[in-house]
N, C-alpha and C positions, 0 to 999 in steps of 0.2 A: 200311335206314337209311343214307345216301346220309355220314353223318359216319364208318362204318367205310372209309371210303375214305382218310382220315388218321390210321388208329390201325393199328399193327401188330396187334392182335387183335380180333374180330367180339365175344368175349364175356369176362368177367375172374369167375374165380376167387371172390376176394376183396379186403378192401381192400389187401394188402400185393400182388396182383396188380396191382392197377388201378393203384396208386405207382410200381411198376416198368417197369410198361409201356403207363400210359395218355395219356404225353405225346401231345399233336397231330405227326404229320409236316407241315412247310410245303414245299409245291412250289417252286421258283424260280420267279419271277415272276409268283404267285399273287392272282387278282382275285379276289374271290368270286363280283363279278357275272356274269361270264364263265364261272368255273370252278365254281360251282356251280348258279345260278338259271340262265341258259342251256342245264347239260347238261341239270338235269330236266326243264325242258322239254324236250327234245331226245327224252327217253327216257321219261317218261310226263307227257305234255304235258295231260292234265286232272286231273293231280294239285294239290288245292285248295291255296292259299298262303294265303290270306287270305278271313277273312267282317267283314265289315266293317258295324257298324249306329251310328246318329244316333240321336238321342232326340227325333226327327220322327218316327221309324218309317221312314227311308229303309235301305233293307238292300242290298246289292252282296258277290257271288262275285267272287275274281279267281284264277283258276289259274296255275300257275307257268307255261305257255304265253304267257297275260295279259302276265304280270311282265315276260317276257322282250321280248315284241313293243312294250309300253309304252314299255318303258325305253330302248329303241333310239330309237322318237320323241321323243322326251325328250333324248334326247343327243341325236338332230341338230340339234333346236331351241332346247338351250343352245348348240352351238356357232354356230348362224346368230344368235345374238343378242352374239357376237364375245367368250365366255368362253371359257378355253383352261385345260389341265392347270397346276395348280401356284395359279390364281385361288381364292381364298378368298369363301365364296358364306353370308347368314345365312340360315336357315330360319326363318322364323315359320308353323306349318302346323299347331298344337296336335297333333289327332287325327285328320289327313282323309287322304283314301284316296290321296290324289297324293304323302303325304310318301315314301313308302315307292318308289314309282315315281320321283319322284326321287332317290331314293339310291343303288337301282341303274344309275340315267341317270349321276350325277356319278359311279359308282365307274369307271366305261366310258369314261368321259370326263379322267380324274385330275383336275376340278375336285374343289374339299376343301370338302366340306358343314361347317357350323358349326351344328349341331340349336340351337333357343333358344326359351325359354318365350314364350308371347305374354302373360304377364304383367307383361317387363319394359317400364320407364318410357323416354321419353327418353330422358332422362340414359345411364342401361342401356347402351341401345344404340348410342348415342353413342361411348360407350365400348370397345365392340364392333367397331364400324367401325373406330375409328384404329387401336387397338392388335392387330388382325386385319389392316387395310389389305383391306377386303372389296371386294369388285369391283359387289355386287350383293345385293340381298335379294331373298328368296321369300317372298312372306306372304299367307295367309289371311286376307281381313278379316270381325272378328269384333264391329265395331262399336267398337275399343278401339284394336289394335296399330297399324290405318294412319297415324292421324293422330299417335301416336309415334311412326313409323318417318320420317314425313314431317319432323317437325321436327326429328329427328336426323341424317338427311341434310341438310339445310339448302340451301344453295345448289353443294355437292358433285356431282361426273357421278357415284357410286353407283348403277345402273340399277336402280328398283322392276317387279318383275314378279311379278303376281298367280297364285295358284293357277288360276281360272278359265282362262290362258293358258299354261298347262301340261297341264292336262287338256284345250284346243282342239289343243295343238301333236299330243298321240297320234292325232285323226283325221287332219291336217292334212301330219304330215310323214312322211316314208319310214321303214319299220319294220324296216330294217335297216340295221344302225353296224358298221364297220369298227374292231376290235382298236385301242385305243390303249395300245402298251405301257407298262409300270411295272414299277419291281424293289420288293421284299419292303419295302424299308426307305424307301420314299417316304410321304412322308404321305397317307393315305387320308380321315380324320377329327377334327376337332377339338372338343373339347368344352368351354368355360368351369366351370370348378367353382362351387360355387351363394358360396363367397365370404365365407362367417360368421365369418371370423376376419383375413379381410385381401383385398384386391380380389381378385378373380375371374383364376384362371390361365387360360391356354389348355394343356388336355390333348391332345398330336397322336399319334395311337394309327397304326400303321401296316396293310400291305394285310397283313400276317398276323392280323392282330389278330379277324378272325372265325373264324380255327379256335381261338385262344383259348376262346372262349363254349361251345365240345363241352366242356367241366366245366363249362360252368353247365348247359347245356342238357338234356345226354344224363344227367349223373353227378351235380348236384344236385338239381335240376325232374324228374329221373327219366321223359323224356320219348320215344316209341316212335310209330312210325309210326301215324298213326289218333289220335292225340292232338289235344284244341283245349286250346290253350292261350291265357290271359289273363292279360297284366302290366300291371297297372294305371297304368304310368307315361305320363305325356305326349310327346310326341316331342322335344321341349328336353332331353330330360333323357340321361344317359349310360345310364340305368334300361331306356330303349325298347329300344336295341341289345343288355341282358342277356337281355331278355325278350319281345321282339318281331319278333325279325328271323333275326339269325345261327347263334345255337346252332338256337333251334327248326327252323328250314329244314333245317338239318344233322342234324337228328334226325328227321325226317317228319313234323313235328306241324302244324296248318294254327295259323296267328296270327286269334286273336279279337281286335279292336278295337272299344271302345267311344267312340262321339264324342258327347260329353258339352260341351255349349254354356254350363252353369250347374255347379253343385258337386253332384259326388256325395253320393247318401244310401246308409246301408244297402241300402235296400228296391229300390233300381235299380240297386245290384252283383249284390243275390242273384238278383231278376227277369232282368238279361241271361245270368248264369250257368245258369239252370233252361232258358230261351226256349234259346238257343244250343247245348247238350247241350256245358258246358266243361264240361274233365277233369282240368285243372290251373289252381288260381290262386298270382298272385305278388305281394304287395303290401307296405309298408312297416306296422312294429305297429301306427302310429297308427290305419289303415285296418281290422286286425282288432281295435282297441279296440271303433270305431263298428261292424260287424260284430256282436261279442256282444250288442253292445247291443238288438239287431232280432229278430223274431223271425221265424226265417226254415223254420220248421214251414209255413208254406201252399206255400213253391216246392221242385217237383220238382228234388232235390241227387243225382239219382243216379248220374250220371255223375261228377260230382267225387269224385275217388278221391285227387287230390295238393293241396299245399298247403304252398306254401315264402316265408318272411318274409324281408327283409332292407331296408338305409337306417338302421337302429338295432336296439339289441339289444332285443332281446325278454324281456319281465315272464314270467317263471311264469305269473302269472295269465291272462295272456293266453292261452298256451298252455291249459293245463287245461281255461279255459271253452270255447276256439275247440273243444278235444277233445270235451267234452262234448257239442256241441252240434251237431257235425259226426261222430264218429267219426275223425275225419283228424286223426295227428300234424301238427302243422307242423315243417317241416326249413328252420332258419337258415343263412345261407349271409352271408358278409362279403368285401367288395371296397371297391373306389373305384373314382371316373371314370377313375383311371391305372391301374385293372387289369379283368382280367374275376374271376371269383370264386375267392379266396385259401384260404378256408376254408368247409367246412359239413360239415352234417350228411348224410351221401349213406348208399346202399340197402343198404350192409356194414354200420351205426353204428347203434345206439340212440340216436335223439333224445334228448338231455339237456335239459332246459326252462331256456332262457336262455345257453345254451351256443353259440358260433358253430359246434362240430365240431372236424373234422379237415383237412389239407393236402389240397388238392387235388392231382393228380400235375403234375410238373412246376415245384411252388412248394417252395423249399427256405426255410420261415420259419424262424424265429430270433426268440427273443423275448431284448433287449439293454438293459444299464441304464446309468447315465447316462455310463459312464465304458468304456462300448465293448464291453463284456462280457457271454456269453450265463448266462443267469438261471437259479437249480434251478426245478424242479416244485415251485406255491405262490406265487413270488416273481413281482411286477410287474416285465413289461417293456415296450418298444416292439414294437411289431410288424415284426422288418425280415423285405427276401425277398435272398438271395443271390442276386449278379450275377457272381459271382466267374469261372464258368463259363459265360455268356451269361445275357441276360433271359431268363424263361420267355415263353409263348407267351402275348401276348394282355395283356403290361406295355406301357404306353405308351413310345414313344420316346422324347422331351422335355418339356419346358415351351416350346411354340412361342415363338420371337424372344425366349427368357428364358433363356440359358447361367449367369448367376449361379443363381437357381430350382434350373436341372435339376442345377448342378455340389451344389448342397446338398443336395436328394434323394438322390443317388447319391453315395456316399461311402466308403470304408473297404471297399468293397467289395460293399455292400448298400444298397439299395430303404431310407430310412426312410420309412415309413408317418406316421411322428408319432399312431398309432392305439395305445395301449397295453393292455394283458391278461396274463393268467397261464395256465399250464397246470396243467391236475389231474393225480395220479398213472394214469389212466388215459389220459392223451393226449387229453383233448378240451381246447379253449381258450376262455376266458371273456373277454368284452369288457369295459375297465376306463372306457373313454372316450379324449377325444382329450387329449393329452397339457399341453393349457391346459384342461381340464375339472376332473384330478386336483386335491383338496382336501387342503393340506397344514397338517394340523392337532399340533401337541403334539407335534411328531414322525412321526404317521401320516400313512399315506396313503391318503386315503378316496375310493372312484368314488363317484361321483353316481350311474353308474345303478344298483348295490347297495341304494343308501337308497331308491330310487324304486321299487324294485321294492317292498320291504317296505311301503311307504306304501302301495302301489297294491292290496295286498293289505285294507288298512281300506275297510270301506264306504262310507263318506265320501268317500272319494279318488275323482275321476273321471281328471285327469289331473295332472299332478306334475313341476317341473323343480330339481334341488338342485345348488345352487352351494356357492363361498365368497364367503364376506367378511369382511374385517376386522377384528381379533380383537385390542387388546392386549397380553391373556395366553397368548394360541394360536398367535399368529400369522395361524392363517384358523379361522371358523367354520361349522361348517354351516348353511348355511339353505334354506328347504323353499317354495319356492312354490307352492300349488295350488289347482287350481280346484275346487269339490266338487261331489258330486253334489248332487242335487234332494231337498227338504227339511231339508238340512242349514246352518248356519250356524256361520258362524266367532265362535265365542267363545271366549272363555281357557280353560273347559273342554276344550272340542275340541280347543286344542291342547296341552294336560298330556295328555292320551288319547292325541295320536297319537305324542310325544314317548316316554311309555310303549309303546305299540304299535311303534316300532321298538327303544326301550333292552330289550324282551323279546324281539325276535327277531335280537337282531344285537350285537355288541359294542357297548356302551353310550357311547364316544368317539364314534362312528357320528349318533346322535341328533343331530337338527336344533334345536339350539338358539334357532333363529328360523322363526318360521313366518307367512308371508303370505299372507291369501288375497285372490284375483283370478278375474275373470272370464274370462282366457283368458290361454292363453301365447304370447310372440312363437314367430314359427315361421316358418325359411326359405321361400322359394317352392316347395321342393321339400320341405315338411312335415316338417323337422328342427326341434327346439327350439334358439331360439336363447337359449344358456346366456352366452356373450358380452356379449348385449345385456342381460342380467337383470344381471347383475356391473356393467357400465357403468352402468346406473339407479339400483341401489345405491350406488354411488362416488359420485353426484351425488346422493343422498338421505341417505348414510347412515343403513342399513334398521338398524341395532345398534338392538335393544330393542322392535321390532315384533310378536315374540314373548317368553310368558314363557322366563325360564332360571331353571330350581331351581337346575342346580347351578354354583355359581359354583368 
């Protein structure tokens, strides 16, 4: 495993070993591409990196030999098209086999890749461009992005260059690049956050930042050489680089991609997982919601032995049935685009169902309330990480060209998350929501995803989002929006039943005093619930009385 080459120890004890001594070592003036995909090739040069299949049925091997030789034509052919280190570049490349080949091309090169969905609109990218000042987009066309990207560029020099001449430039130009140097603290990547509660930051993550991903990769994904591993995320997303690239390479495991032209279904996760012999998946709940739902008894699952969630906290119920139905705990694991992973549940810990875990090494959290202060066991805090003594390895450096942003993030001496939770008496921490999510009712204070989980537990419930809203006598009230399943119907019945159904399994202030049902919930590009947008619906409908209230 090519990742004990930044840890002072080959194998750890336990978890109070692995805290002490699992931090990443960063080299001085450490590339990844260079410093890691170039040795392997170097030293077992048909060692597999990548299996790459389309839902054509087109399928492509690339070895770490591949990776290296690619990527070098790659860079000379972003440099001959007169991009230079420190140039800001957008990817639009969804899931095709070149994203990854240019990544390590721009890390060789110190241009700073900007991953970005090809979902977004215009407007999006528009946006993108100015407040990035991009030099050039890379994009795949999928029938959708170009004629967006074209009319965002407008009459702008911006240079459009397609996948198709990136994947010509590897036969085309010399397949070896000469070292362009960089120090630890330059910007290697930048990511846009998906933006649900105020426009879209730039995250600028530095060239340490993939020996970061050795605790996502090796210590939560629990991943070893001979491993295929599958992260469901698109290449836009900060999700690809947790699970697709950096830890896993650094751990031996070959990266599965799935390039998926239309939306996924159950039935063509589980079929690429069986067909592929994966050994580990990585996906957000909503994705192991539709997952249960399939029956996935006809594909050969015997390879898959791991199976780690995270993007939101995870239902009980989710857990239990994915159990039942797989044999495989799933191990939760919690970060953001400004970090690699903060907390989970790793190979020392009992999976707790809905529980994020424990501190990965080298994160010093601290959970703080509103007046600066760290919090007993039981009590809600903020999630901060101490910076008091340096960032940990693999925390973002800034908010690119944002010094107000990054000066409010960083503060008092700690990282705040704005992500809040509580610890239990045994050290695992629970996710409460994001700190505009918290419902502050009569005095209490109520997470949304607490109520969601119990709701999700009735059979009725398929999927479920709980806000507040305006309340009088409360101040805020709980209200429950959801969609149901198949033969059920929302009547005043159904909702005195579900009302009951959570006042019995939960403190009775708790209960959703409003209940709405709908056909579907808004939901970011990157398949977060947008609880924001339901609260703003409400403000302009005033939902008060949608549902019955007994108790007044």
């Amino acid at each position: 495993m090519f990742a004990t080459r930044f840890l002072t120890k080959e194998k750890f004890e336990n978890y109070e070993d692995y805290l002490q001594n699992g931090t990443p070592i960063v080299p001085e003036n450490f590339n990844f591409a260079y410093d890691v995909i170039d040795v392997i090739a170097r030293e077992t040069p048909e060692k597999r990196a990548i299996i790459w299949v389309d839902d054509s049925g087109d399928k492509k091997f690339f070895t770490f030999s591949d990776l290296s030789r690619m990527s070098n034509a790659v860079a000379n052919y972003l440099v001959s098209r007169g991009l230079k280190k420190g140039d800001t570049v957008l990817l639009f490349l969804r899931r095709r086999w070149e994203y990854w080949v240019l990544m390590m091309a721009m890390h060789k090169t110190g241009i700073i890749p900007i991953p970005s969905t090809n979902q977004l609109k215009a407007e999006d990218i528009k946006y993108r461009i100015d407040t990035a000042e991009s030099k050039a987009i890379i994009a795949f066309d999928d029938g959708h992005i170009i004629p967006e990207i074209k009319s965002a560029i407008g009459d702008s020099d911006v240079m459009l260059i397609s996948n198709d001449e990136i994947a010509d430039s590897i036969n085309t130009m010399p397949d070896t690049f000469e070292r362009v140097p960089n120090e630890n603290t330059d910007t290697m990547v930048i990511y846009f956050t998906s933006g649900t509660t105020d426009m879209p930051k730039m995250v600028a993550h530095n060239y340490a930042y993939p020996l970061g991903h050795i605790n996502t990769a090796v210590f939560w994904q629990r991943l070893t050489d001979g491993d295929v591993h599958f992260t469901l995320s698109e290449s836009g997303w900060a999700k690809c680089s947790w699970g697709k690239m950096y830890g896993q390479w650094l751990a031996g495991a070959t990266v599965f991609i799935f390039d998926v032209s239309g939306i996924f279904n159950a039935h063509d996760l589980w079929a690429a997982m069986a067909d592929n012999g994966v050994t580990s998946f990585c996906a957000p709940p909503t994705v192991y919601k539709m997952l249960i739902h399939a029956d996935a008894s006809k594909y050969d699952l015997s390879k898959l032995v791991k199976a780690d969630v995270a993007g939101e906290a995870l239902n009980p119920e989710v857990y239990e049935r994915f159990l039942d139905m797989t044999g495989i705990e799933l191990h939760e694991g919690f970060g953001q685009t400004e970090t690699t992973v903060q907390l989970f549940t790793n190979q020392w810990i009992k999976p707790k169902p809905g529980s994020m875990g424990m501190p990965a090494a080298g994160w010093d959290i601290k959970l703080i309330d509103e007046d600066g202060r760290p919090v007993a066991d039981g009590k809600v805090g903020e999630i901060c990480i101490s910076v008091a003594n340096g960032r940990p390895v693999g925390m973002f450096q800034k908010y690119h060209k944002n010094e107000k942003l990054t000066a409010a993030a960083f503060r008092d001496g700690y990282y705040h998350t704005g992500d809040v939770a509580y610890r239990d008496s045994d050290g695992y921490y629970w996710f409460v929501g994001r700190n505009d999510d918290l419902i502050k009712s009569s005095g209490y204070r109520i997470s949304p995803f607490e109520v969601e989980s119990v709701l999700l537990e009735h059979p009725a419930v398929r999927e479920v989002a709980v806000t507040g809203i305006p309340d009088p006598s409360r101040g805020m009230a709980v209200k429950a929006t959801i969609v149901l399943n198949k033969y059920f119907q929302g009547t005043d019945v159904l909702v005195r039943q579900l009302q009951d159904h959570v006042r019995n399994r939960t403190a009775a202030y708790k209960y959703p005093r409003v209940i709405e049902f709908v056909d579907s919930l808004p939901m970011t590009i990157s398949g977060k619930i947008r609880r924001a947008l339901i609260r703003t619906l409400d403000s302009a409908k005033k939902t008060i009385g949608l549902g019955k209230d007994e108790e007044k």
